[in-house]
C-alpha positions, 0 to 999 in steps of 0.5 A, a space after each residue: 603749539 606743537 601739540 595743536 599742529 600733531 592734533 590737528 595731523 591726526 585728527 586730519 589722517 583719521 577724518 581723511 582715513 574715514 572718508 576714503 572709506 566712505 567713497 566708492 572705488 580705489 582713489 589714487 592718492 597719497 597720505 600727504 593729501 589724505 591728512 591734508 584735504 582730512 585737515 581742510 574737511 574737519 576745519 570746514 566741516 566745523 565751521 559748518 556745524 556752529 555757523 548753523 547754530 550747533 551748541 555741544 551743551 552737554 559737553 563730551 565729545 562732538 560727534 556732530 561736526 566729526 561726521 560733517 568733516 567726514 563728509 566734507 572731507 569725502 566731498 574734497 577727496 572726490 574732487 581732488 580726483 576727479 581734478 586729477 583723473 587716472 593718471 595713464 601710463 604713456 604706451 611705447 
């Protein structure tokens, strides 16, 4: 269980780390949302992948659904910024 839940923590910052790679321009988030919405992408991104019929057949690893959950992933970075906009420093 513990091992799932670290896995899935760094499986997340690595898809989370490559689509903010992916995007243009800087994005103003932190870490925490970086693992987390890397995390959302993967899970959804192979969701995608073996509800469209993908079968790794040949075994290893599946690059497959890791590019889509790059993509999703990306896709999830670039609306949680745009949700969240440039947060403005207040003039005096």
């Amino acid at each position: 269980m513990i091992g799932t839940i670290i896995s899935a923590i760094v499986v997340g910052l690595i898809i989370g780390a490559l689509a903010r790679l992916v995007l243009p321009g800087k994005q103003n988030i932190g870490i925490i949302v970086t693992i987390i919405l890397g995390i959302l992408g993967s899970l959804i991104g192979s969701f995608i992948t073996y509800k469209v019929g993908y079968n790794n057949a040949n075994g290893g690893w599946e690059i497959i659904p890791f590019v889509v959950g790059i993509v999703v992933a990306a896709i999830l970075i670039a609306g949680y910024v745009a949700v969240t906009g440039r947060r403005s420093r207040v003039a005096r």
